[in-house]
Structure formats: structure tokens, C-alpha cells
C-alpha positions in Angstrom: 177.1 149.5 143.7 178.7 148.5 140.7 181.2 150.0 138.2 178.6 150.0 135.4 179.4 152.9 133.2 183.1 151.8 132.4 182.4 151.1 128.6 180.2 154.0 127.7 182.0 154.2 124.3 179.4 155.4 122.3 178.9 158.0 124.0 179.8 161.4 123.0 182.2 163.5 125.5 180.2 164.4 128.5 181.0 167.0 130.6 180.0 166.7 134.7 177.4 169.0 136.3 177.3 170.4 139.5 176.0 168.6 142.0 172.5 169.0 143.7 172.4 166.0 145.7 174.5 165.7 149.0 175.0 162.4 147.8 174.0 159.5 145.8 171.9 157.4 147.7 168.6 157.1 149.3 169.2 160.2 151.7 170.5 162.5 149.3 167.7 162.0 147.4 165.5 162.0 150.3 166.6 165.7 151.5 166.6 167.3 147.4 162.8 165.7 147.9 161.8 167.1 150.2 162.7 170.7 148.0 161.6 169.2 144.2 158.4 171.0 143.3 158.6 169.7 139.5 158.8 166.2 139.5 158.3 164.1 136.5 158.3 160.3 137.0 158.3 157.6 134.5 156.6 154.1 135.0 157.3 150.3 133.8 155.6 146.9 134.1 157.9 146.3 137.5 155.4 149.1 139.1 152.9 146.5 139.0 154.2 143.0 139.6 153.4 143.2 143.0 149.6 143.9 141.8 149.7 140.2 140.2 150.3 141.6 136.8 153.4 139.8 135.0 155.8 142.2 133.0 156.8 141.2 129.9 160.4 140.1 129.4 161.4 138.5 133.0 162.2 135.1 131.9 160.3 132.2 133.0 157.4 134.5 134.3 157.2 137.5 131.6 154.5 137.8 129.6 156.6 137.2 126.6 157.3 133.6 128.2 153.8 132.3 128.5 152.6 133.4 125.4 153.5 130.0 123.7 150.0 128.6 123.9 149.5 131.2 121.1 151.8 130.0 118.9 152.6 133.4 117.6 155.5 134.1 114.8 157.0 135.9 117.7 155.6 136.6 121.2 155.6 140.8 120.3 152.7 139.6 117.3 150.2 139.3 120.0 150.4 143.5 120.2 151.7 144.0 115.9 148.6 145.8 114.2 149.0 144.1 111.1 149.2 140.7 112.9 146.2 141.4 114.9 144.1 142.4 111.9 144.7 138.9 110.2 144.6 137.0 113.5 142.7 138.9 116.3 141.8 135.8 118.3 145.1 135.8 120.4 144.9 139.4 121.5 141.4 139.3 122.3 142.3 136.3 124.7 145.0 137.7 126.1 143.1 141.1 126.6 140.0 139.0 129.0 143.1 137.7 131.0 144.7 140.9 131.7 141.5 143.5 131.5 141.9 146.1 134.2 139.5 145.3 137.0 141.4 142.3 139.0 144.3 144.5 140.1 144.2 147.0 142.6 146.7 149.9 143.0 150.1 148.9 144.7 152.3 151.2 147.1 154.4 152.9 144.0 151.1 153.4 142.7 149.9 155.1 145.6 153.4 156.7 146.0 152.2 158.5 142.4 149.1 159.8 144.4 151.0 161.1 147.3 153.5 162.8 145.1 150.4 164.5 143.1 148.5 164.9 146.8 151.7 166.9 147.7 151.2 168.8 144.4 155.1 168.4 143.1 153.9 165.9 140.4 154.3 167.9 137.4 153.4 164.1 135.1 153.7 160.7 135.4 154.9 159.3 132.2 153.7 155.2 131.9 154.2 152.3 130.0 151.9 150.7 131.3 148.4 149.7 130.4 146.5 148.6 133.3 145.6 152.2 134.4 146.3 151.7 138.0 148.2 155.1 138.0 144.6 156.5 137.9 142.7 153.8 139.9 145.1 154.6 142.5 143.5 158.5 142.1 146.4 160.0 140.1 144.7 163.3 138.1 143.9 162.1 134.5 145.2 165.2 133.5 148.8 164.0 135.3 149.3 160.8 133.2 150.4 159.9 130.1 150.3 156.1 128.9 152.9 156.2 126.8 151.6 152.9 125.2 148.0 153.3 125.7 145.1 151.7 128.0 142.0 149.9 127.9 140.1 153.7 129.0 138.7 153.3 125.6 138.0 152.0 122.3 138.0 152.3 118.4 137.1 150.6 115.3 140.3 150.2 113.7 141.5 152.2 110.8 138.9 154.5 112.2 138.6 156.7 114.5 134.7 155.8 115.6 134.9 155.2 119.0 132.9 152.2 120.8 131.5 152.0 124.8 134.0 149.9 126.4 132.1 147.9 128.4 130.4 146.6 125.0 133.8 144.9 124.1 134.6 144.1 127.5 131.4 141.6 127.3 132.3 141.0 123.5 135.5 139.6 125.1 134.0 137.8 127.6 132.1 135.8 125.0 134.4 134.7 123.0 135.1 134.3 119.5 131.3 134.7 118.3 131.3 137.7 120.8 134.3 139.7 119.2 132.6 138.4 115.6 129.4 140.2 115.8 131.0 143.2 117.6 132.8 143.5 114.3 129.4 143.0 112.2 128.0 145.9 114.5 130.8 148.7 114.2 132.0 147.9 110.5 135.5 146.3 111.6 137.7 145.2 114.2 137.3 146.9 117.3 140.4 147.6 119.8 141.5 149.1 123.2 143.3 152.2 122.6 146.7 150.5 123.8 149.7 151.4 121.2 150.7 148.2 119.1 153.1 148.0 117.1 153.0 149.8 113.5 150.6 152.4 115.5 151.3 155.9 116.6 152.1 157.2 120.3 149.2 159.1 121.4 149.0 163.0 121.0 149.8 163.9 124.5 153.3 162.1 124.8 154.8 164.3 122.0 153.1 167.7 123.1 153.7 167.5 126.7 157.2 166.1 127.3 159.3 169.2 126.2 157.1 171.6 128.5 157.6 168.7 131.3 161.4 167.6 130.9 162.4 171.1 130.9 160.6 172.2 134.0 161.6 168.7 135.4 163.2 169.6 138.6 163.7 165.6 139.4 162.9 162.1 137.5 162.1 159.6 139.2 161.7 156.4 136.9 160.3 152.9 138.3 160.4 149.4 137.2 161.6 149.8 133.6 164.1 147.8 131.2 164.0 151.3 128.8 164.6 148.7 126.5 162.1 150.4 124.3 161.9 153.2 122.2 161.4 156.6 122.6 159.6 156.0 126.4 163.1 155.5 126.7 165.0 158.9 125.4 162.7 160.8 127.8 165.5 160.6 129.9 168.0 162.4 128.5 165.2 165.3 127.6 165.8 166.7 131.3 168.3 169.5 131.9 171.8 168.4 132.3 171.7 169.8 135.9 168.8 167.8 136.6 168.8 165.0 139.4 167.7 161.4 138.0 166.5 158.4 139.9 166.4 155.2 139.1 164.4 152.4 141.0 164.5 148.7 139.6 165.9 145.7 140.3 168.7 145.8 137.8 170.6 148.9 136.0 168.7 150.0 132.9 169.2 152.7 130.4 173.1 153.2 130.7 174.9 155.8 129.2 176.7 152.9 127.1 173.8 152.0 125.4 171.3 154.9 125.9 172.4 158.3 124.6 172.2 160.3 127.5 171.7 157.3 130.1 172.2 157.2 133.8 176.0 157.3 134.5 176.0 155.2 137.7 179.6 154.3 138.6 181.1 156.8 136.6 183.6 159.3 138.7 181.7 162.3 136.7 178.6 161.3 138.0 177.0 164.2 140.4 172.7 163.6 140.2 172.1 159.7 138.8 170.8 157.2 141.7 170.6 154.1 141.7 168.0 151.9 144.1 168.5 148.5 143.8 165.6 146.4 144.8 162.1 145.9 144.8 159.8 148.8 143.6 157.6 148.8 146.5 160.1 148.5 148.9 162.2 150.9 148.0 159.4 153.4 147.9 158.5 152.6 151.0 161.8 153.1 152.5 161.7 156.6 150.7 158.5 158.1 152.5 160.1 156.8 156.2 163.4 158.8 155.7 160.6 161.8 154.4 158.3 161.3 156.7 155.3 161.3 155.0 152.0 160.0 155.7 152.2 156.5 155.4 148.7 155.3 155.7 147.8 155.9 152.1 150.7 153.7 150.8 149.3 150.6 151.2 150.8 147.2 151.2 149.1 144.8 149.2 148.7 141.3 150.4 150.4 138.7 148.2 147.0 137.5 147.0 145.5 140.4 145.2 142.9 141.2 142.7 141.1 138.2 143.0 137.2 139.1 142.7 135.7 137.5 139.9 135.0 140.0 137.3 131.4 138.7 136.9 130.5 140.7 140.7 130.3 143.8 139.0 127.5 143.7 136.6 126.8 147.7 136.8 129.7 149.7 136.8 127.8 153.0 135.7 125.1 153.7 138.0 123.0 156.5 139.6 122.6 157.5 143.4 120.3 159.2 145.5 120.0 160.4 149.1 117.1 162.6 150.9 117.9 163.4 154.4 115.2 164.1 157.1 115.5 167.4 156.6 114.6 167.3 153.2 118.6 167.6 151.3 118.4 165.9 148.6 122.0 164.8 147.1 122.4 162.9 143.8 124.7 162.0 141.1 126.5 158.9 139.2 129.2 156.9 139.6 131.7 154.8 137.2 133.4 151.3 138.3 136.6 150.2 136.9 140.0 148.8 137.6 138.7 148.5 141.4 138.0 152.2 141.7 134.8 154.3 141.9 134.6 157.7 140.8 132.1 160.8 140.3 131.0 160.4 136.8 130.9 164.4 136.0 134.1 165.2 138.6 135.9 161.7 138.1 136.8 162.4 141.3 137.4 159.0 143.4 134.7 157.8 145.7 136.4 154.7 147.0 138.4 151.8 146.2 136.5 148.1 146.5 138.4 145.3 147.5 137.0 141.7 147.8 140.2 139.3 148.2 139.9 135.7 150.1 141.8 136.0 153.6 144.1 133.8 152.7 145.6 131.0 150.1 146.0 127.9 152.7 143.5 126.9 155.4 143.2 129.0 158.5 145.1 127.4 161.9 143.2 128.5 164.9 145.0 128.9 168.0 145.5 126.0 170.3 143.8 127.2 172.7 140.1 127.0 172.3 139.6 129.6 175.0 141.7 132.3 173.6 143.5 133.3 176.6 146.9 134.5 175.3 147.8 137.2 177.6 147.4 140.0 174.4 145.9 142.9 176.1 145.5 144.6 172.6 141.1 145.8 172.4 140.2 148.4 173.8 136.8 149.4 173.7 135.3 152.9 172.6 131.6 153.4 173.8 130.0 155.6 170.9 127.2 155.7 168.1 128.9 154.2 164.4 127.8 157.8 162.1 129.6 159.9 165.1 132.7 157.9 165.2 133.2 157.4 161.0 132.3 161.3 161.2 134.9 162.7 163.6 138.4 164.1 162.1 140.3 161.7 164.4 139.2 158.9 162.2 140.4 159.4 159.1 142.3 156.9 157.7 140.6 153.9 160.2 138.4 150.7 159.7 135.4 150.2 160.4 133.8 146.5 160.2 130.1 147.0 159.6 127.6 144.5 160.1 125.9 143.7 156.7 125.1 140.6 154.8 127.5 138.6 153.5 126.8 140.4 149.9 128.2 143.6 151.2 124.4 145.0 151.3 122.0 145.1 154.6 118.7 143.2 153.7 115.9 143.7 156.8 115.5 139.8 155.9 116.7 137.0 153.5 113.0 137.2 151.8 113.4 141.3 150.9 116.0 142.7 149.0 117.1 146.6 148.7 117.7 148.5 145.8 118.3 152.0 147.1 120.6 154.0 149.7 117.6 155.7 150.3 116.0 152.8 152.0 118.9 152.5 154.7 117.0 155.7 155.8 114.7 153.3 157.8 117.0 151.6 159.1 118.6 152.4 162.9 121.3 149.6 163.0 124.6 150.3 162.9 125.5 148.6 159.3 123.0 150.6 157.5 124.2 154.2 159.5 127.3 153.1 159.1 127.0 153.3 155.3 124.8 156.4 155.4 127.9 158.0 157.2 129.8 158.2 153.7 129.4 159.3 150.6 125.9 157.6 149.7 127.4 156.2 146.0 129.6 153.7 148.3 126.3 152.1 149.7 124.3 152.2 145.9 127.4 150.8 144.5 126.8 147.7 146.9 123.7 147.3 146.6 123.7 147.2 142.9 126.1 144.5 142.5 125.2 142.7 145.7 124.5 138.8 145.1 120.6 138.5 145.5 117.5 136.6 143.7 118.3 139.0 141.1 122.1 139.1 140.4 123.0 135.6 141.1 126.6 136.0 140.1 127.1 139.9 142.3 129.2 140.1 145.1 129.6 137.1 147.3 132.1 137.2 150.2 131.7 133.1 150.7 131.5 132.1 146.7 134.3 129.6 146.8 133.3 128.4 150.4 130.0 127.6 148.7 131.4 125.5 146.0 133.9 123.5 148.4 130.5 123.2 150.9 127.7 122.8 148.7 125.0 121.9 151.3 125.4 125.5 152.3 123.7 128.0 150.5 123.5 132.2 149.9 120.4 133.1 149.9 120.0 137.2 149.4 122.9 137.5 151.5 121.8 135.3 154.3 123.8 131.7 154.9 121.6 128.9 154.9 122.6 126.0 156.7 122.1 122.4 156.7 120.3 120.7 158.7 122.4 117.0 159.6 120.5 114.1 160.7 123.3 112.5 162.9 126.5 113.7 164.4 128.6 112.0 161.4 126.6 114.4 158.9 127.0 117.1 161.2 130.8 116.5 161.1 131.2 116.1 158.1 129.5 119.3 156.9 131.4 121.3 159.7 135.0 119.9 157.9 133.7 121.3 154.8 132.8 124.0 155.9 135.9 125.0 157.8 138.3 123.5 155.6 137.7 126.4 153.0 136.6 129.5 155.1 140.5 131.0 154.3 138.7 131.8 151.2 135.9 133.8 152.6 136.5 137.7 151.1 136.7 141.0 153.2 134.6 142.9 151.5 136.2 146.7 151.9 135.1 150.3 150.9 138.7 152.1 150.8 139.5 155.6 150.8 135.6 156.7 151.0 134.8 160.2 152.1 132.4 160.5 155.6 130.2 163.3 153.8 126.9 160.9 154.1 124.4 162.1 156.3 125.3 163.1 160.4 124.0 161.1 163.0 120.3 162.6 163.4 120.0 161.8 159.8 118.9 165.9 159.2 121.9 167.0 157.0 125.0 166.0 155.3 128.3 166.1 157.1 130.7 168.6 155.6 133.3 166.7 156.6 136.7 165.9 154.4 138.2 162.9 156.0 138.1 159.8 154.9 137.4 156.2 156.2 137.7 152.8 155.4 134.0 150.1 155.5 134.9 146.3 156.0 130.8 144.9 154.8 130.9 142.1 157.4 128.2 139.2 158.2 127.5 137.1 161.0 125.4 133.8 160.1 121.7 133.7 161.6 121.6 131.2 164.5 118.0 129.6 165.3 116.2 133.0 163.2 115.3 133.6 159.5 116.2 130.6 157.5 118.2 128.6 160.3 116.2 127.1 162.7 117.2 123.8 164.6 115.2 120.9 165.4 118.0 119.0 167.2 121.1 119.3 169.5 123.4 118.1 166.3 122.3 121.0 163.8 122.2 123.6 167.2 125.6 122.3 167.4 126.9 122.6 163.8 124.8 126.0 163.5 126.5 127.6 166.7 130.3 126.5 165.5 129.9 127.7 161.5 128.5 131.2 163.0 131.6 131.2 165.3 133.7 130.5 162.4 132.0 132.6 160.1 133.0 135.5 162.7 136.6 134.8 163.2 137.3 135.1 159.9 135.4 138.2 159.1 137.1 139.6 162.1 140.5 138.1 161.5 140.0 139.3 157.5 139.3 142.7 158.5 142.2 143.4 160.7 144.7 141.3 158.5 143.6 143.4 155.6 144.0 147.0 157.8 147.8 145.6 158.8 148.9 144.7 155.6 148.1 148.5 154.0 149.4 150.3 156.7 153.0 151.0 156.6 155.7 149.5 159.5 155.8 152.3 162.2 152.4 153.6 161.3 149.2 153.0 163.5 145.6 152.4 161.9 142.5 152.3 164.1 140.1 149.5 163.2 136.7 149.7 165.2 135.0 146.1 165.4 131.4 146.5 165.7 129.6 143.2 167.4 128.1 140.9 164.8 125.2 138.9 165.2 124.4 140.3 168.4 121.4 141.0 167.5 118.5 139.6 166.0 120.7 137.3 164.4 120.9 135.4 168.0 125.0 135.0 167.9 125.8 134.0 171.7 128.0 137.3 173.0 130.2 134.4 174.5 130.8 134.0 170.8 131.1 137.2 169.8 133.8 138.3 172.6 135.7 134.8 172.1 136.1 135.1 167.7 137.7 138.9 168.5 139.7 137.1 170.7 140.8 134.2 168.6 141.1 136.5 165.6 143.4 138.6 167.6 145.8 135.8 168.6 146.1 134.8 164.9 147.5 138.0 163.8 151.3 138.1 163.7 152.8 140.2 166.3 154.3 142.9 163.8 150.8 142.7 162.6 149.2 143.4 166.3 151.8 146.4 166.2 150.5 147.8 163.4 146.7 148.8 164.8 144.9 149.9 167.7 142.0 147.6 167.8 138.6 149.0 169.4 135.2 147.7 170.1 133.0 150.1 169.5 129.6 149.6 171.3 126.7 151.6 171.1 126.2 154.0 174.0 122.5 153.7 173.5 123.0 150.4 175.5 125.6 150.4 178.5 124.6 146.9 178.9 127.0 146.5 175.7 129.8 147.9 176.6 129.7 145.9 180.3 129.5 142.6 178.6 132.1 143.5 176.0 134.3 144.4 179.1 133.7 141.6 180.7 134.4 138.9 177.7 137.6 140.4 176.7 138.8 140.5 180.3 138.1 136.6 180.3 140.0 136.2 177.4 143.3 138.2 178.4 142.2 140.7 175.7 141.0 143.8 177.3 143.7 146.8 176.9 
């Protein structure tokens, strides 16, 4: 660590504290953890780098630094009030880029949650304005942004407020969008983020005395405190007080910040420094306590990444009748990846849609997929029993659907309620009923159909790379090649760009759907994770062969199409579980049914997807089959496949 408080000289005479930490590193702070029951912690832009959203004064890759396409007076314009009122064109396009909705929560974020879970967070103090304290299902009530967020809107120099979404789309449109928008309200309408020349908002001035002076530790993440007065919060705890400081370099000194962390100093009893990344270091903090692990994710280096365009309706209403006549309703809200109760704001879930991965897929060698990795086991049960049982909270389960997230009975009929899953005995649509029903009617309202061409599509940029192949209501079409050099050809395509096919994934979703007989809702607390997976039809609905070249092609897309969705399910479930931590992730067999996937297929693209996984990544999860015990055939041929393959635990 070094000597970085040897020229505090503006500083007045300080005189040391006692000490409450054993000592000043990770372990100290650790063990006072573990007894804090008042912390406040306070938030910068290096909290969500890992997210994919750029902070603002790194060099080369700041926000600051690419904002010379604008040619601005100086890059901080793009957020002066003044500027913005003469010149609102470069804010509004910078706003569409960075509009909350194509990030999702990272593990500091979720570290926030935990700390709030584990009710010591007294408030989280942020700079930030992507709301991902909240998405990540920090209390409202427990967060502060400092500078403001895009949670609402105004006319400016007024305080009439506007829908958000209506300048969202204003956005979206461009300049003649953000024109009439300012016909409509009488003026200029902005996100309530803080710009320069504006006041903080209400709740940063009337809260932090009552906080800092309760404060029994301050944890502050990812900041410069190069800016005023975020940054003076720090010196508003007690003297006595333990401080923390998590960033890549030192930042608010006692030589430059009155008050400022005194790392290096010989008087120094309560400041920590930890050097490194945010995530990282977080992550390293919750081993030494431990704490549960599963809910602090780690995000894939690719995040974020569904086209804003899937979610048309991000306010809608659900209902649910069960067979013995319960009838459960409400609304729900969609933004910054979340879904929440629109009366509790309580979180529902957390939807993901990111492609698998940024470079082509390498399948194994060995077409056979018989690496001795003795890693499925297989778990004979009914889908609504398993997602309901206590033992299950926190695991996976990859449901078969359409490749729109939804379950259509055919490619010619599409669904618009939960309700109508009621009819429905196959495991994809129980599996949704399991959970709490505004999951399923979120789905289905922004599934990709005859009627929201642009929802969600798990194979949208397969389909531009491999445009003979087409989504229709969730079912892939496939050509049909009229000689093996067509057939091949369409195959390379195809294959060439299934890395970007999308998990489609229901996070965090409570199982309190309906129980297995369908009677009542579960009572039940826990909560699960749904992976909306799709086989591809094989000789059925809109794929049927007339000759051995399209049988061919049709047979090797579907057991492509399954690798990856298999492969993207359980690379997803490693990647947010933490090292040392198991998750359970149950694969139900897709296209084993009407869809007329060979179970040679089926038991072979577990396999491959298996042997693809890294070996840290294998460590990471108990993988389990999970056929139905309605059919003991299943589970036999299940057995048997895996056991050809080397696979069978």
C-alpha cells in the first residue's frame, strides 16, 4: 500500500481515534462487518463498468472522451442546463444511448441488495444515474441518486411532470420526436438527472445528517470524489467511524479532501483501502463473511445486449384463476431489466436476453461426445413440484417454450394470457404457472409474434446472418435446399452465427404460481430461476421434408439449435454463481415431443453442451435431467444416452 497521505498540508491538525478495526485490510473489515448494523455506502460510475456502462473521466474510454462527435464547448455541456436549453440535441442523443434498460445489475449492485437483505443498510448514497441500485431490488426508500435518474421526468423550468415512457419514444425518434414533445408540454422536457446549474434533489440534504451520524461503517465504491458535495459526505461520519474505500486508485485524500481517507498515515486507525476491481473485491468480501453467494452474480463480459425495441409494454396487467376458482391479479412495471409489482414495487424478476457468446461456438472434437465427464445426474419428477420445493431456491430451470420466450400450442395460434397455460399439461407452460403468473404475462406480451414483429426473439441476429430462415410466432422455419451444395451452404450460415442465439432467462422470480394440481396457489417464498428454451420442429408444423438433403439439414440445425440453448443456459447459471458456490440447473428434454427431436439428439446436445463448458465452470453446478415420472420410459432412455456418452453421474 502506498504512503499516500504524506503531504496532507491543508489539512487542519487531526487527532487519531481509537481503533475499531483489528486491522486495516480486507479481514479487519470483514470481522467489524459482520457486527455493523448502520451502514451507509456511497456509489460511483466504477460500480457499473462491469454492467457495459463507461464512467466518465477514464481516459480513452470515459464518457468525457467519446463525446467529441458532439463538438461541445467542453465535454461537461452535454449535462450544463443552460447549454442544454439552447442546444438539446446532444443530450437527447446521448440520453437513447445510455437509457436504463440495456444494463443489468452487476455483483456490487447485488452486494447493495444483500447488505439491505441483511437489513444493516441504513442508505445507499449514488452518483449514478442508471438506477441499477434499484433494478438490482435495493428499497427505493434506501437510495438516494445524488445526481438524479431517468425514474422520471419534467418540463423544464417547471415542475409539470411528463410519463416517461412518452420521452423515451420521443427519444427514440429523433429530433422531430423531442420537437413535438416540446409542442405538447409547453417546453423542453428532461429526465430528472441533476445537471449542472440545477439543484441536488430534496432527499440528499434532509437525509445525510440523520444517516452519517448513525453511520456505523461507509463503505464507498467506484468513485474519483472528484466532485462536489457527493464528495464531503465523507467527512460527515463520526470521527470514530470506520471508512472503506473500494476503487482502483486512491481517491478523496485528506490532502485534498477536508476530512479524506488518511491511508498511509501512522495516525490512521479505521480508513481501508481495497485496491482493485469493484466487483472483485466485493466478491472477495462475502467469501471471508460467508454470505450467500448465489445472489451476487457475475455478469458475463457481454451484457445488456437486448434490443430495446423487445419490450414494447413495460406496464401491463395479469391474471390467474386456478381450478379451484382463486383468482389472483395485479400489474406489473418493466424497466432497467427488472419487473416489479406496480402497487408494492416489489421485484417480480429480473429478464435477461444476452447472445451466448461474441465469437462462433467450437464444438468439441469429438462428434460423439464421449469425454469421460460424469457430471448429469438425472432427477425423475413433475416441473411445478420441483420449481415448488424449498430445496430449489436459487436453481435453473430450462423450460421448453418457443424461441420467443412464450409457449404457442402451434405456429398458426398465438397466446395472449397466463390464463391460457391453464390448458396446457406440458411441462413449459406448468413450468411458468409454477411462479408468480406476471413472469409468464410479461412474456407473452412482448413475445415476437404476427403481432409484435420486433418482441422478444432469442435467434434475431441468427436470422439476419441466415436469412432463408425464418421466425414465425416463435416457431423456426426452415428451408427447404434443392441439392446438397444449398443444403450446405444454408447449414454454414446457419451455424456460423448461432453464438448469437439469446438465453432467454426469468431471474430471481418467486414459485408462488399455482401447485401442481393446478387447485391453489403455492405459498411458497423461494425463488427460482426460468431459462424460455426452444427446440426447432423436425418433419411437424411448418417443417416438413420432401427429401434426404432438407431431412439432413433439418435434423443438424435442431441439434444445433439444442446445444446452444443448452450450453447458453448452463453458461449463463455458472457465470452468476459465485467460485465455491453450487447452483442446480434442471434441463428438461426439448423437442422430445411433438416437435419429433430424435432422443439420440436430445441425450447427445446435453452431452456436447457439457463438454464445452470450462472445467471451473462444470464445478460450479450440479446439472440434472429432470424427466417426468408420468413416463418411466423417460427417465430409462435418458439413462441410457448419457451413459453412452460418458455423461451419467
Amino acid at each position: 500500500m502506498g504512503n499516500w497521505c504524506l503531504k496532507a498540508k491543508a489539512e487542519p491538525a487531526y487527532t487519531a481515534v481509537e481503533a475499531k478495526l483489528r486491522s486495516l485490510d480486507i479481514d479487519g473489515l470483514a470481522l467489524y462487518l459482520s457486527e455493523a448494523s448502520n451502514v451507509v455506502v456511497m456509489v460511483g460510475a466504477g460500480a457499473s463498468t462491469s454492467c457495459g456502462i463507461p464512467d466518465f473521466r477514464s481516459p480513452g474510454t470515459g464518457l468525457y472522451d467519446n463525446l467529441q462527435k458532439y463538438n461541445l464547448p467542453r465535454p461537461e455541456a452535454v449535462f450544463d442546463l443552460s447549454y442544454f436549453q439552447s442546444n438539446p440535441e446532444p443530450f437527447y442523443d446521448l440520453a437513447k444511448e445510455i437509457w436504463p434498460g440495456k444494463h443489468i445489475p452487476s455483483v456490487t449492485h447485488n452486494f447493495i441488495k444483500l447488505l439491505s437483505d441483511k437489513n444493516i443498510l441504513r442508505r445507499c448514497y449514488t452518483q449514478n444515474i442508471d438506477s441499477l441500485e434499484t433494478a438490482a431490488g435495493v428499497p427505493r426508500e434506501l437510495v438516494v441518486a445524488a445526481h438524479g435518474n431517468f425514474d422520471s421526468c419534467h418540463v423544464v423550468g417547471t415542475k409539470k411532470q411528463v410519463p416517461v415512457e412518452e420521452l423515451r419514444k420521443a427519444i427514440a425518434e429523433g429530433s422531430s420526436g423531442w420537437q413535438a414533445l416540446k409542442a405538447k408540454h409547453g417546453g423542453l422536457v428532461k429526465p430528472s438527472i441533476t445537471f449542472f446549474g440545477e439543484a441536488l434533489p430534496d432527499d440528499f440534504s434532509s437525509l445525510q445528517d440523520d444517516d452519517f451520524k448513525a453511520c456505523d461503517l461507509l463503505i464507498v465504491i467506484g468513485t474519483s470524489l472528484a466532485v462536489e458535495p457527493f464528495a464531503n459526505l465523507v467527512a460527515k461520519v463520526r470521527p470514530d467511524c470506520p471508512r472503506v474505500l473500494i476503487n482502483r486508485e486512491p481517491a478523496g485524500l485528506a490532502d485534498t479532501l477536508k476530512g479524506g481517507f488518511r491511508f498511509g498515515c501512522q495516525d490512521n486507525n479505521n480508513d481501508v483501502f481495497l485496491q482493485g476491481d469493484c466487483d472483485e473485491s466485493v466478491r472477495k468480501l462475502c467469501l471471508l463473511m460467508r454470505w450467500d453467494l448465489v445472489h451476487i452474480i457475475e455478469i458475463p463480459a457481454q451484457t445488456g445486449d437486448c434490443d430495446p425495441r423487445f419490450f414494447s409494454t413495460t406496464t401491463g396487467q395479469w391474471s390467474l384463476r386456478s381450478k379451484g376458482a382463486q383468482v389472483r391479479e395485479g400489474s406489473y412495471e418493466f424497466h432497467s431489466g427488472v419487473l416489479t409489482d406496480s402497487s408494492s414495487k416489489e421485484r417480480i424478476g429480473t429478464f435477461s436476453c444476452d447472445p451466448i457468446a461474441k465469437e462462433a461456438l467450437l464444438f468439441p472434437p469429438d462428434p460423439k461426445a464421449t469425454q469421460p465427464l460424469q457430471s448429469i445426474g438425472i432427477t425423475d419428477s413433475e416441473i411445478m413440484s420441483e420449481i415448488q420445493k424449498p430445496s430449489s431456491d436459487g436453481a435453473y430451470f430450462v423450460l421448453p417454450s418457443q424461441l420467443n420466450g412464450a409457449e404457442y400450442p402451434s405456429h398458426q395460434t398465438i397466446v395472449t394470457r397466463i390464463q391460457d397455460y391453464m390448458t396446457d399439461n406440458t411441462g413449459g407452460p406448468r413450468g411458468q404457472l409454477a411462479v408468480h403468473p406476471a413472469a409468464g404475462q410479461f412474456v407473452i406480451d412482448n413475445a415476437a409474434s404476427d403481432n409484435n414483429k420486433t418482441g422478444i426473439n432469442a435467434i434475431d441476429a441468427i436470422l439476419q446472418a441466415a436469412s432463408s430462415f425464418k421466425l414465425v410466432n416463435g416457431y423456426l422455419q426452415m428451408p427447404m435446399p434443392q441439392d446438397e451444395r444449398e443444403a450446405s451452404d444454408y447449414l454454414s450460415s446457419f451455424m456460423g452465427s448461432l453464438h448469437t442465439l439469446r438465453p432467454l432467462v426469468m431471474a430471481d422470480v418467486q414459485a408462488c404460481g399455482l401447485t401442481p394440481n393446478k387447485a391453489e396457489f403455492s405459498d411458497m417464498k423461494h425463488k427460482v430461476n426460468l431459462v424460455y428454451a426452444s427446440a426447432v420442429p423436425v418433419n411437424t408444423y411448418l417443417n416438413r421434408a420432401q427429401t434426404s438433403q432438407q431431412t439432413e439439414l433439418h435434423v443438424k440445425v435442431a441439434e444445433g439449435v439444442l446445444v446452444a440453448q443448452y450450453y447458453g443456459a448452463l453458461k449463463t447459471a455458472a457465470a452468476r454463481t459465485a467460485t465455491g458456490v453450487k447452483t442446480t440447473v434442471f434441463l428438461m428434454p426439448l423437442g422430445g415431443g411433438v416437435f419429433n427431436n430424435p432422443w439420440e439428439s436430445i441425450g447427445k446436445s446435453m452431452s456436447v453442451a457439457v463438454e464445452m463448458l470450462s472445467g471451473p465452470e462444470r464445478e460450479k453446478l450440479n446439472i440434472q435431467v429432470l424427466t417426468w415420472n408420468g413416463n418411466p420410459q423417460e427417465k430409462d432412455t435418458m439413462q441410457k444416452l448419457l451413459a453412452q456418452h460418458n455423461k451419467l453421474a
